[in-house]
C-alpha positions in Angstrom: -124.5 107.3 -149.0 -122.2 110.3 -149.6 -118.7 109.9 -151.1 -117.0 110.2 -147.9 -118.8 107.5 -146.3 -118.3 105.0 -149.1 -114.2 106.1 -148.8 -114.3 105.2 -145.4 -116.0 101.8 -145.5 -114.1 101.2 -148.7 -111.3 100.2 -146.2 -112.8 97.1 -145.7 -116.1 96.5 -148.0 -115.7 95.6 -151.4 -118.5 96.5 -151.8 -118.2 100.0 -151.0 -115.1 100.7 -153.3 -117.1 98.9 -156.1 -119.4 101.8 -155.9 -117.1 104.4 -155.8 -115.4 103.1 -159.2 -118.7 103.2 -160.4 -119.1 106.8 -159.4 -115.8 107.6 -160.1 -115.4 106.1 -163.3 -116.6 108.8 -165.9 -113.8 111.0 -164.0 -111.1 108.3 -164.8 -112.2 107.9 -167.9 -111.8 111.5 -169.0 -108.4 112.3 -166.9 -107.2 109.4 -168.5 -108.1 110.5 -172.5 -106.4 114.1 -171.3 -103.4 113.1 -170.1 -102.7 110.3 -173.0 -100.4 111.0 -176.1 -98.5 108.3 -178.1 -96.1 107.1 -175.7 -98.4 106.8 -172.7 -101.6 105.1 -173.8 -105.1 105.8 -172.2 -105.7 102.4 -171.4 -102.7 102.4 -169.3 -103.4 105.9 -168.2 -107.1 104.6 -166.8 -105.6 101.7 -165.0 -103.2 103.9 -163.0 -106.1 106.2 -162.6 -107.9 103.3 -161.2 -105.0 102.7 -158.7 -105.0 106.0 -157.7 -108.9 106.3 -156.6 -108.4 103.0 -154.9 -105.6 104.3 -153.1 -107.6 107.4 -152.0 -110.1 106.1 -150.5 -107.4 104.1 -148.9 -105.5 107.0 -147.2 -108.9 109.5 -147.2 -109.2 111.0 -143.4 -112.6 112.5 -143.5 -111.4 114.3 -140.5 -109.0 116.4 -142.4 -112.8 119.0 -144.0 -111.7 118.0 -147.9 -114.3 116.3 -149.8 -113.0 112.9 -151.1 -114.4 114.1 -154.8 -111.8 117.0 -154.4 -109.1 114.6 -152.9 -109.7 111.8 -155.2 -109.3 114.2 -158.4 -105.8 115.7 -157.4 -104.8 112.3 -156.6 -105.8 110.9 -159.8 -104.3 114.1 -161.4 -100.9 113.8 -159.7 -100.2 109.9 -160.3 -101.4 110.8 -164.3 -98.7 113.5 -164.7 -96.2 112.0 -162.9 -96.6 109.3 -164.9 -96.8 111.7 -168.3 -93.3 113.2 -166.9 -92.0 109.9 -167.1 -93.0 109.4 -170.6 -91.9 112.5 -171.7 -94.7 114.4 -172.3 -95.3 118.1 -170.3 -99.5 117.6 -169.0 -101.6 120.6 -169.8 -103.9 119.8 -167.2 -102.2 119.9 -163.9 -103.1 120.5 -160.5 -101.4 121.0 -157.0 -101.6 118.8 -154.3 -102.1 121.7 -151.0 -102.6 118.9 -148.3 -100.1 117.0 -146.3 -100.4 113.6 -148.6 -97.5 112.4 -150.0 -97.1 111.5 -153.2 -96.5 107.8 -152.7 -99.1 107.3 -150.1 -101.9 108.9 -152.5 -100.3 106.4 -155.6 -99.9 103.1 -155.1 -102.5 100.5 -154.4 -102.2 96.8 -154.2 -103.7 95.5 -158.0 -105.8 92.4 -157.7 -107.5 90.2 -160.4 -110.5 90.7 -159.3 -109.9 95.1 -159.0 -108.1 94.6 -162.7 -111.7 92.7 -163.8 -114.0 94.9 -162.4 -111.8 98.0 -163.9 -111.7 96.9 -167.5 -115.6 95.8 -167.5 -115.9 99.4 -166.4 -113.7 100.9 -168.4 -115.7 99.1 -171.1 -118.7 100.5 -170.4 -117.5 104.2 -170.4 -115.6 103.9 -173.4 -119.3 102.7 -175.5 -120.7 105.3 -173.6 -119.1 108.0 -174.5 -118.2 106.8 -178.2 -122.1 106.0 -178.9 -122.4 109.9 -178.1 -120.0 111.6 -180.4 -119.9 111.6 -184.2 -117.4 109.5 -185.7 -116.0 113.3 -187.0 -116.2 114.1 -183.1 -114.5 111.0 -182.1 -111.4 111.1 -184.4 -110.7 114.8 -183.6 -111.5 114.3 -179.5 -108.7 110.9 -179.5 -106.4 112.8 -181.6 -106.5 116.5 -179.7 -106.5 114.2 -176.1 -103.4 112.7 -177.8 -101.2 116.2 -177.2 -102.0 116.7 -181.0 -102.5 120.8 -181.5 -105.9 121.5 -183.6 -103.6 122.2 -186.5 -102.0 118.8 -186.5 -105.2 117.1 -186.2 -106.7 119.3 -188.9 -103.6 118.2 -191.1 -104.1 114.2 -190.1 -107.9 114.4 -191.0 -107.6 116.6 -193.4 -110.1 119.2 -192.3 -109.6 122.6 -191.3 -108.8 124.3 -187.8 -111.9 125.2 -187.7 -113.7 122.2 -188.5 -112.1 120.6 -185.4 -112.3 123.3 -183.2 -116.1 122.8 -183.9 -115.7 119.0 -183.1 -113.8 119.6 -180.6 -116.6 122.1 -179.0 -119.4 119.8 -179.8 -117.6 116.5 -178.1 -116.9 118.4 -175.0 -120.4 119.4 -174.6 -121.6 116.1 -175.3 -119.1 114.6 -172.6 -119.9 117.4 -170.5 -123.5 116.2 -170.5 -122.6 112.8 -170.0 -120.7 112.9 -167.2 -123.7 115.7 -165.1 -126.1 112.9 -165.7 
């Protein structure tokens, strides 16, 4: 079943938007470790995130010739730096919403315990995932860097050099990179 359909049955199949947090969640995963620094936390970051794709597939109009992968990313992206403005912090990685979606339609979703379960287990998941693929070198410079920290700051807190991280840094997103094209 292609994204699209599983947006549109999402409306009223849990079933449906289980699957597309499942597909989804690598990409809410990552936006999420981007946009984080010290006063917005990724965990929260995901959760919001989370809300967001529900939301999408929510308000998704297949009718509109946007692929819901496409929509579902600038949503996500929006709600994550709006939420980073909030905070404080000026997102790197920004994109522009070019549709007719308001902001508050493509944000908010209705949190369950059941969507907050299902969200953490995956959540979970993704996190082992992705730290049983880096080196603990890797690791420490990828959460530090995805905090807002510049290469030089993190070289400083882990007492490397610039370049050492930059070559972490290189390595980790390669590894992710392969990760998330599986």
């Amino acid at each position: 079943m292609t994204d699209e359909e599983l947006a549109v049955m999402a409306k009223n199949s849990k079933a449906a938007a289980e699957a597309l947090i499942s597909r989804y969640s690598k990409l809410i995963l990552i936006k999420s470790e981007l946009f984080a620094n010290d006063r917005t936390d990724s965990e929260d970051l995901r959760q919001e995130a989370l809300m967001s794709l529900l939301k999408a597939a929510s308000s998704f109009d297949p009718g509109i010739g946007v692929k819901f992968s496409t929509y579902c990313e600038v949503c996500i992206s929006n709600r994550l730096r709006t939420v980073c403005a909030g905070s404080g912090k000026d997102p790197k990685f920004s994109e522009s919403l070019d549709d007719d979606v308001s902001e508050s339609e493509a944000l908010s979703v209705e949190e369950t315990p059941e969507s907050i379960f299902l969200y953490r287990e995956t959540l979970s998941e993704i996190s082992r995932t992705v730290d049983s693929v880096l080196s603990s070198a890797e690791r420490r410079a990828f959460r530090l860097c995805m905090q807002g920290l510049s290469y030089r700051c993190t070289a400083r807190r882990l007492g490397v050099s610039e370049k050492a991280v930059d070559n972490a840094m290189q390595r980790a997103r390669k590894k992710i990179r392969a990760f998330v094209m599986q």
